[in-house]
C-alpha positions in Angstrom: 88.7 84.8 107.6 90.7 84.3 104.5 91.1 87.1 103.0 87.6 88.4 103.4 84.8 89.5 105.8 82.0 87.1 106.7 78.9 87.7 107.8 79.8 91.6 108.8 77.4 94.0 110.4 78.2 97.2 110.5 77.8 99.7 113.9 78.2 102.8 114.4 79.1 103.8 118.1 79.1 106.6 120.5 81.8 105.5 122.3 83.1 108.8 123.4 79.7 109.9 124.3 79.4 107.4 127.5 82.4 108.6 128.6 83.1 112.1 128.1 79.4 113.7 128.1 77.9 110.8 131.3 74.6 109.8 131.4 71.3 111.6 132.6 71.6 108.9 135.8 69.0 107.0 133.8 71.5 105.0 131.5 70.8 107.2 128.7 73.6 108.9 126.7 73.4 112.7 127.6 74.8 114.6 124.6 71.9 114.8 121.7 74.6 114.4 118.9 75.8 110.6 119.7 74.1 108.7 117.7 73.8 105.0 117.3 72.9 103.0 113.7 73.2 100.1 112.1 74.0 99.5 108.7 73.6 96.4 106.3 75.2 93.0 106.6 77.7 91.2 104.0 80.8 92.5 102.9 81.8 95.8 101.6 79.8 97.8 104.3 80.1 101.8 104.5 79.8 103.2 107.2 79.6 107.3 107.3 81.5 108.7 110.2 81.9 112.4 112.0 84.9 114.2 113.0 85.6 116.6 115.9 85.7 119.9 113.3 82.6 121.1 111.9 82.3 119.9 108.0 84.4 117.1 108.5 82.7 113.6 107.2 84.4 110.2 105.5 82.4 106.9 104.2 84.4 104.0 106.0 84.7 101.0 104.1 86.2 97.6 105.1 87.4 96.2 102.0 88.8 93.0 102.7 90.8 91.4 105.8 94.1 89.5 105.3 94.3 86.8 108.4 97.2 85.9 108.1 98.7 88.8 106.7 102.7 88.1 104.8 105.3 89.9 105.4 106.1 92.0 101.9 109.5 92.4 103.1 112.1 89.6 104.3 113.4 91.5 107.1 110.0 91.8 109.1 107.9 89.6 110.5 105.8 89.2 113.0 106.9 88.7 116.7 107.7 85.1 117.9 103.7 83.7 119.0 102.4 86.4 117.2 100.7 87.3 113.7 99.9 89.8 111.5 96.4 90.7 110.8 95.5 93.1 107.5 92.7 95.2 106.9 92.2 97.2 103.7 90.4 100.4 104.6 88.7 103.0 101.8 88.2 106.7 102.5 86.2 109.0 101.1 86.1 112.4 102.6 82.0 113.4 102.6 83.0 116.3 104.4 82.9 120.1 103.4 86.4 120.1 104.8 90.0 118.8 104.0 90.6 115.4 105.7 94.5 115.1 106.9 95.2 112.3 109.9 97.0 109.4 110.2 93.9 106.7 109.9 95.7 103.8 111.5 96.1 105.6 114.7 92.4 105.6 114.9 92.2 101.5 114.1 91.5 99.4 117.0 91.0 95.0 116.7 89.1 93.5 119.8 88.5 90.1 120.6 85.9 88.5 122.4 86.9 89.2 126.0 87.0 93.0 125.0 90.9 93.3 124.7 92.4 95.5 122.3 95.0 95.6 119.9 96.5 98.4 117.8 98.2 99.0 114.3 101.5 99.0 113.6 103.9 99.9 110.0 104.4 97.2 108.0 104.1 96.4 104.5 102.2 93.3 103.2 101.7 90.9 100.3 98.0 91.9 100.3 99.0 95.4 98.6 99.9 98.4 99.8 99.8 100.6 102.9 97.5 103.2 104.1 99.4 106.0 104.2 100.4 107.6 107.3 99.9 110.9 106.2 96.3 110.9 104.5 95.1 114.4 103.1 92.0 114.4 101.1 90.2 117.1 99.9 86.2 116.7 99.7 84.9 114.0 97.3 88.3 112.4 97.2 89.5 108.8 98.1 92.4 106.7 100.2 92.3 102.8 100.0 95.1 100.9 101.4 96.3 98.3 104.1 96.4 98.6 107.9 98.0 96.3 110.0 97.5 94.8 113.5 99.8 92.1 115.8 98.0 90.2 118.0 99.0 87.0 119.4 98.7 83.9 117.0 95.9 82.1 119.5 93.9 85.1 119.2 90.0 85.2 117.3 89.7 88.6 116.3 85.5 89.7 116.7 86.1 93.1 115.4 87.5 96.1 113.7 87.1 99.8 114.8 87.9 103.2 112.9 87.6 106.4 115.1 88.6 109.8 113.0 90.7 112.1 114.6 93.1 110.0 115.0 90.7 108.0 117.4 89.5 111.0 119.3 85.9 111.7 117.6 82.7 110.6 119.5 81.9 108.8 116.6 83.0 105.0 116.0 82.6 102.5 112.7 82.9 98.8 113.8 83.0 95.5 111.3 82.3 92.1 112.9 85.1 90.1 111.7 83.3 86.3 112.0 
């Protein structure tokens, strides 16, 4: 990946929805708010995303995607067989509401057979952080780094962004190809 997306498309899931609301025994999601939508290919793609509170909104941007990521620090480093995988992430609260959450706890990585990796702290050469305390009020922005360990034979497919600290209904993916 080099330091930047290739050939992205953007999805927005209902992920909670299949779970938490069923179906109609027909394979059809049940709850008339999940929604499902595509957005453009290439990099840079927005995608706008929902929150559990009423007035809460943020355009979700992948920026760029550091594979792999350097340690900014000489004491840390990635676990033996492992490496570090960045993602820069910008936030804009579309919202009506104040935005305040931790964004990396609602970051997910997934590989081709489906497994899943989290975030983690760590600073990077790439730049710097996302914060772990992000508090935005409407129209304002957040850009910084996120960071994921996966093992180093690992081909991460893509990147996932949940609000709420990954508990909304709503989910942004990136193909990372």
């Amino acid at each position: 990946m080099r330091n930047r997306l290739s050939g992205i498309a953007a999805t927005v899931l209902a992920l909670g929805a299949l779970t938490a609301c069923g179906t109609d025994g027909g394979g059809t999601v049940a709850d008339p708010e999940a929604t499902v939508s595509t957005g453009s290919s290439g990099s840079g793609d927005t995608i706008s995303l929902r929150g559990l509170g009423g007035g809460s909104g943020l355009d979700v941007t992948v920026v760029k995607v550091a594979d792999p990521a350097r340690s900014a620090e000489k004491f840390s480093a990635p676990e033996r067989g492992k490496r570090w995988l960045g993602i820069q992430f910008r936030l804009v609260n579309t919202g009506t509401t104040a935005y305040a959450d931790s964004p990396q706890n609602g970051v997910q990585v997934t590989d081709a057979d489906g497994q899943r990796f989290q975030t983690m702290f760590a600073e990077i050469t790439a730049g710097p952080a996302m914060s772990a305390d992000v508090r935005l009020r409407p129209g304002a922005k957040a850009l910084g780094w996120v960071v994921v360990e996966l093992p180093a034979d690992v081909t991460p497919t893509a990147v996932q962004f949940t609000m709420d600290s990954g508990m909304a209904d709503h989910t942004g993916e990136w193909q990372l190809t």
